[in-house]
Structure formats: C-alpha cells, structure tokens
C-alpha positions in Angstrom: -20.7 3.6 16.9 -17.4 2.0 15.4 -18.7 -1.4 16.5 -21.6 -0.9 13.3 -18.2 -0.5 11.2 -16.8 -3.5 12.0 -14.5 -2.1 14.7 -14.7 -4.6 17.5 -12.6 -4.5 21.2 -9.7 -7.3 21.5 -12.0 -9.0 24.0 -15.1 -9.5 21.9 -12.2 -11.4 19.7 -11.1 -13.6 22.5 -14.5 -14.0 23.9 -16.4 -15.5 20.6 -16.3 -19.3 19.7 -15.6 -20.2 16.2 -16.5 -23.3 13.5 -12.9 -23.9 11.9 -13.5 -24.2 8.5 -9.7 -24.7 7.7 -7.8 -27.7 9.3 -5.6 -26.6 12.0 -3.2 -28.4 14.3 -1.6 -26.5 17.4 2.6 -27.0 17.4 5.3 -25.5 15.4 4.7 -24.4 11.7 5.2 -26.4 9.1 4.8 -26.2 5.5 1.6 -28.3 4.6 -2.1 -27.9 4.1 -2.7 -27.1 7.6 -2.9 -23.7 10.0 -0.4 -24.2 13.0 -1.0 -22.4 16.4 1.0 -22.5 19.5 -2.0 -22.3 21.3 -5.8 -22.9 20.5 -6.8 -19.5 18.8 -8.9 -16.8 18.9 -11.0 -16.0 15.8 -8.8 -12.8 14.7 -6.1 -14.4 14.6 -7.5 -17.4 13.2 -8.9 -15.6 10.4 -5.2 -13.8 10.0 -3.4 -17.1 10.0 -5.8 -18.2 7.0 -5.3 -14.9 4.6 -1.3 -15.5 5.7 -1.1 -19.2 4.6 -3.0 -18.5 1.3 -0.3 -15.7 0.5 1.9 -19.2 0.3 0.1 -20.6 -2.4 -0.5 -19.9 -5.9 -2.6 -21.0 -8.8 -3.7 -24.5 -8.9 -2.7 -24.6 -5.7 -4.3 -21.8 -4.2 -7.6 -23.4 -5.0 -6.7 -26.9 -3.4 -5.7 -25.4 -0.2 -8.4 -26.6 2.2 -8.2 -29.8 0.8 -5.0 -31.8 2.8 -2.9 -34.2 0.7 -2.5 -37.6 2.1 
C-alpha cells in the first residue's frame, strides 16, 4: 500500500535504469555545471544530487544550470 504513495524499497532504487537529463561526470566534486559521483549512480541519489547542486545557484543562474559553459 505505501508503494501507491510513492514509498519505494532501497532496491527498487538501485535496481531501475535512468536517462540522465543533467550532465554528470564520476570523480571528486567540483564546482561547475556538472553532477560529480564517486561511482555511477543510482536514480535516488541521482535525483538528490540534482535538487543539492541547484541549492548552489541562484537567479540567472539558476536557470542556466543544465546548460555547461565552455
């Protein structure tokens, strides 16, 4: 019954294969255009990472995110 909420397990997370909207690289964080990842990622915390690097931008900004400056 939670699933119909949204409420999934951790493994139905793990298990699903995403399209990555955002540009992602896997190595240590930097502060760019782009969604680090020690490892290749799950969806949840794919989608986390996403929310957390917009909380890094503001105005004009904010709304250039996906788009990577050369």
């Amino acid at each position: 019954m939670l699933t119909s909420f949204g409420n999934r397990t951790p493994y139905s997370a793990k298990s699903r294969e995403f399209t990555p909207y955002f540009q992602y690289k896997i190595g240590p964080y930097q502060s760019d255009y782009y969604l680090y990842f020690a490892k290749q990622p799950y969806l949840q915390v794919y989608k986390n990472e996403i929310f957390m690097k917009m909380y890094e931008y503001a105005g004009y900004d904010l709304i250039r995110y996906n788009t990577p400056q050369c």
